[in-house]
TITOR-763801 format. One line per 4 residues: their letters; for each residue z, y, x of C-alpha. Coordinates in Angstrom, 2 decimals, padded with zeros to 5 digits. Example, Ala and Ser with C-alpha at 12.3 -4.5 7.8 and 13.67 -1.06 7.14 Angstrom:
2
AS) 007.80,-004.50,012.30  007.14,-001.06,013.67
***
This chain:
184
XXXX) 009.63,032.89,017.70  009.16,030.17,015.12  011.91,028.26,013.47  010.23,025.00,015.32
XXXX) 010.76,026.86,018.30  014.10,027.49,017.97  015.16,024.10,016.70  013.22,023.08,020.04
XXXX) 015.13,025.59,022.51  018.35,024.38,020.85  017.87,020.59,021.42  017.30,021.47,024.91
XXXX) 020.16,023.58,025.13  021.97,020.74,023.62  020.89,018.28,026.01  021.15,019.88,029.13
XXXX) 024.01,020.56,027.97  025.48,017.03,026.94  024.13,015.79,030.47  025.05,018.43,032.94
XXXX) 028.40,019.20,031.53  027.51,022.90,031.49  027.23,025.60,029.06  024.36,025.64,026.16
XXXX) 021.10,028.07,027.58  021.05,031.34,026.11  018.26,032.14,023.83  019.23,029.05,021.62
XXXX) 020.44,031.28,018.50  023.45,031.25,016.67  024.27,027.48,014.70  026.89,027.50,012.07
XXXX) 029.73,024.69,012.66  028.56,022.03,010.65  025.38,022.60,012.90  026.66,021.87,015.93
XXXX) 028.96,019.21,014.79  026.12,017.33,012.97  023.98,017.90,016.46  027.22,016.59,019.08
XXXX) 027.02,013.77,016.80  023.66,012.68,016.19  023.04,013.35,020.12  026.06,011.58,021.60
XXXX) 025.27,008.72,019.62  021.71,009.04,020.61  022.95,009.21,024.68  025.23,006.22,024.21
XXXX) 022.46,004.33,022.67  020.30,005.06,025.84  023.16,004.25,028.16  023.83,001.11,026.03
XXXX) 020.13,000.19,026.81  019.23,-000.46,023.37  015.72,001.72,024.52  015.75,004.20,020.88
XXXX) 016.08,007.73,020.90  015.51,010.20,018.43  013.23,012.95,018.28  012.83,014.46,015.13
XXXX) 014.76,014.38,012.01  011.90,015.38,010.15  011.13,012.46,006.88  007.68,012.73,007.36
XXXX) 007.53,012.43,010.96  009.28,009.45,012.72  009.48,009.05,016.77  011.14,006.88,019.07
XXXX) 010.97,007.02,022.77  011.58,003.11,024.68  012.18,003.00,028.44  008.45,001.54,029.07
XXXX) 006.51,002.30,025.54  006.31,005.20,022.87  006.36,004.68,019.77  005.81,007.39,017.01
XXXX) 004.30,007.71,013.33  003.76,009.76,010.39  003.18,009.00,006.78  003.08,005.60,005.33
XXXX) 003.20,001.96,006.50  000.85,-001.18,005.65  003.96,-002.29,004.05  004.44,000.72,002.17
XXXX) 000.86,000.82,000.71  000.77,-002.32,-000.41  003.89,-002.36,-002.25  002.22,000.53,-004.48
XXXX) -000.66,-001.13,-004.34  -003.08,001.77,-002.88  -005.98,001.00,-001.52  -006.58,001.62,001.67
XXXX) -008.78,001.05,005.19  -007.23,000.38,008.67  -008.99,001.79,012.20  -007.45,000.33,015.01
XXXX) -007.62,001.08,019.07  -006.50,-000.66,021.79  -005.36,001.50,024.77  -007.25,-000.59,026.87
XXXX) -010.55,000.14,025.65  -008.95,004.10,026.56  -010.86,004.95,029.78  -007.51,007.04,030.79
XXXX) -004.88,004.65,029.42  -007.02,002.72,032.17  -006.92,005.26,034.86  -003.14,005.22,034.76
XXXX) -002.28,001.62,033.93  -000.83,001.91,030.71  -003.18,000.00,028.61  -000.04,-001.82,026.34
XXXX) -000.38,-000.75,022.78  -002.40,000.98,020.38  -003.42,003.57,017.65  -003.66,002.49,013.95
XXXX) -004.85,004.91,011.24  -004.48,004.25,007.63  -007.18,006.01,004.90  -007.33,006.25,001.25
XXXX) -010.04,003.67,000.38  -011.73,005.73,-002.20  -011.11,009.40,-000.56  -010.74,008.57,003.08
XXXX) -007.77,010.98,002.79  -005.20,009.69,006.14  -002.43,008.55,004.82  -000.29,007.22,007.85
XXXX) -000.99,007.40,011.92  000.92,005.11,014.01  000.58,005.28,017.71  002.38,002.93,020.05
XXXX) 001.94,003.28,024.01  001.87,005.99,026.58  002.43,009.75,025.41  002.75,008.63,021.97
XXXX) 005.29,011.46,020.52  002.41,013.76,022.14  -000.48,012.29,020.30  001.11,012.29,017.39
XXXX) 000.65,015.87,016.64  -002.57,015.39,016.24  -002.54,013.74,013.28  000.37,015.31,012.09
XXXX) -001.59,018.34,011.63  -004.40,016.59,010.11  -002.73,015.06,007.24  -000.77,018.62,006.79
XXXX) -004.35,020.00,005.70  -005.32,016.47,004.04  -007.68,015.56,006.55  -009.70,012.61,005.89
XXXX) -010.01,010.21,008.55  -013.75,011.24,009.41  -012.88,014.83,009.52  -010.28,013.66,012.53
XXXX) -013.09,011.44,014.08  -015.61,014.01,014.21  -013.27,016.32,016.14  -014.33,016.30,019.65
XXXX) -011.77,015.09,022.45  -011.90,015.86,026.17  -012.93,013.28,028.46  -010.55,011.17,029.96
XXXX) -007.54,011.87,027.47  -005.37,009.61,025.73  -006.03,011.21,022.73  -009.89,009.63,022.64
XXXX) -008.13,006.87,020.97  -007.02,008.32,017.95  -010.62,009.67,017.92  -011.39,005.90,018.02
XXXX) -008.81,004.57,015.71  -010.50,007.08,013.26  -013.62,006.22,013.46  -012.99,002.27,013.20
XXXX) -011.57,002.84,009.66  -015.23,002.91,008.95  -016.08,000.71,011.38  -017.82,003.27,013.85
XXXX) -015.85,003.09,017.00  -017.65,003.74,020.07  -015.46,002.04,022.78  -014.96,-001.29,020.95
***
């Protein structure tokens, strides 16, 4: 089992834990105290947000990666911002896709929001994904794992996608940052 894994099987110890009142599952692996205390807090907070209705909720602590769940909309990105880029002043192209040009984001009636991937003008090298709308945290991974192998952005639009999936659009997002999207 991979580290990932068990930091995985112990959040979800942790939270059926925190919201059935009942004991942690087995298999989550020993946690030193400063472990658990760190996780009571960063969860309860995270539940009281929720309950509070102010619609943000952690999912990963990781700097790189950055997710946030909303009652209606997901939200999630990796990597830099516009805002970030520019203030260094790299150069850089922007693909964007809608989610409703995204034949399932259709399907399902989720069409708010969209996928926006940032590229290295010179190299093409992605240097930030963000994805809001339906199943973003999933989509995410995606591109997390192309700009862990420093994927450029038509390496990740030449990968092929299955047919209806919300995941065509970061195909399309891709592809726009050379201005080759199919769907739009």
């Amino acid at each position: 089992m991979t580290a990932m894994s068990r930091e995985r099987m112990h959040w979800t110890s942790l939270l059926s834990h925190q919201r059935l009142g009942g004991a942690p599952a087995s298999g989550a692996g020993p946690r030193s105290e400063f472990q658990r205390d760190f996780d009571r807090v960063v969860f309860s907070s995270a539940f009281r947000r929720l309950q509070d209705k102010t619609q943000v909720f952690p999912l990963a602590t990781n700097d790189s990666v950055r997710t946030r769940l909303t009652h209606s909309l997901e939200v999630a990105s990796v990597g830099r911002t516009e805002e970030e880029l520019k203030a260094a002043n790299v150069a850089y192209k922007a693909g964007r896709f809608p989610f409703t040009a995204n034949p399932r984001a259709r399907c399902n009636a989720e069409t708010e929001g969209m996928v926006k991937i940032l590229s290295d003008a010179r190299t093409d090298r992605i240097l930030g994904v963000h994805i809001i709308g339906p199943e973003a945290g999933t989509i995410i991974h995606e591109a997390v794992v192309a700009m862990e192998f420093a994927a450029s952005a038509e390496d990740l639009g030449r990968i092929c996608h299955a047919h209806p999936t919300l995941n065509e659009a970061v195909k399309e997002a891709a592809l726009a940052v050379s201005g080759q999207a199919i769907h739009i």
